[in-house]
C-alpha positions as CSV (number, residue, x, y, z in Angstrom):
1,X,-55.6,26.6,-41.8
2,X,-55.0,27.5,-45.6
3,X,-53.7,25.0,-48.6
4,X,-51.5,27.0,-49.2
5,X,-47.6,25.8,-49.8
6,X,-45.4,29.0,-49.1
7,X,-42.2,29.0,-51.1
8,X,-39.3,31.8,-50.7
9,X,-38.2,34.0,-54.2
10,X,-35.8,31.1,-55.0
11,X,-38.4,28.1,-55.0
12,X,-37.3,27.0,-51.8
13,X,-40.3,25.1,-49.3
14,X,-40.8,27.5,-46.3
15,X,-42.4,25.7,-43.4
16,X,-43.9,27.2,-40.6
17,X,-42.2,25.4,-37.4
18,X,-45.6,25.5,-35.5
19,X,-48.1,25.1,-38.0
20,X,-49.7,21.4,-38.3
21,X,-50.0,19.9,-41.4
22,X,-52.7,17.4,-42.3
23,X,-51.3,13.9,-43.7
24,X,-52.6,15.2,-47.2
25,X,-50.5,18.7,-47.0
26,X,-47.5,16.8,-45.8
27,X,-47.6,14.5,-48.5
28,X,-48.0,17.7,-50.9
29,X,-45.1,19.7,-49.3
30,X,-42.9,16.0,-49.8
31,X,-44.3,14.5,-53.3
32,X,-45.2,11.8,-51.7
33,X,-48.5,10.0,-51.3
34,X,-50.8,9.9,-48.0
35,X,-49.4,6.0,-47.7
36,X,-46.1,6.8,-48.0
37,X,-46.1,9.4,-45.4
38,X,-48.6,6.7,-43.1
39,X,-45.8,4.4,-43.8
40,X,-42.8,7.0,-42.6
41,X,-45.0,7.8,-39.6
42,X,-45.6,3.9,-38.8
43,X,-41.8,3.8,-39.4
44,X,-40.7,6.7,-37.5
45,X,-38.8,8.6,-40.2
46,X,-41.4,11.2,-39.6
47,X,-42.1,13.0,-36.5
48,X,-46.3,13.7,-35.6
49,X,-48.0,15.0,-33.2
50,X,-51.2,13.6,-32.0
51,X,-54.2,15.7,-31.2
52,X,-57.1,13.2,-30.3
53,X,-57.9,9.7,-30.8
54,X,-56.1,8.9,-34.7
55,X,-56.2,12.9,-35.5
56,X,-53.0,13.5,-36.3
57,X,-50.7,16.2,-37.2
58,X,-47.4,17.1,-38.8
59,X,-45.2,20.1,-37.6
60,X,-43.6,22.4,-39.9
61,X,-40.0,20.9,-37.8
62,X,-40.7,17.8,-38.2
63,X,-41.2,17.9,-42.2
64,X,-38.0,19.7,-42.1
65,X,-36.8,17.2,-40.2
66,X,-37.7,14.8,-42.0
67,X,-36.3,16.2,-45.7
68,X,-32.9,16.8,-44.1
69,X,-32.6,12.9,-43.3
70,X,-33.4,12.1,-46.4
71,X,-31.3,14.5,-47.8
72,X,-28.2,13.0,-45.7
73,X,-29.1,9.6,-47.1
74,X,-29.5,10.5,-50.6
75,X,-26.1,11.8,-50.7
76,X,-24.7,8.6,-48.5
């Protein structure tokens, strides 16, 4: 699995549905720390999936997921 953050000609994020992002790269992808996306996770703004033990994953849905909700609330 690469670092790399894939963005379209315009800038915009593309996320691969199916790919699992590390807390680190999800935090990367959202600007946001590795507490504040613990804390999301704990809070269950944002989806994980959970491969063994406290190894856990992020899917390329559920960070999109995730940014549309707090895009809906943003604008509320």
């Amino acid at each position: 699995m690469s670092n790399e953050v894939r963005r379209n000609g315009f800038g915009t994020l593309v996320l691969e549905d199916d790919r699992l992002y590390t807390t680190e790269q999800t935090a990367e992808l959202l600007t946001l720390t590795p507490r504040q996306v613990i804390d999301a996770r704990q809070a269950k703004r944002l989806g994980c999936v959970r491969l063994s033990g406290a190894a856990v994953r992020h899917a390329g849905r559920q960070i999109r997921a995730f940014i549309e909700a707090r895009s809906v609330e943003a604008v509320q």
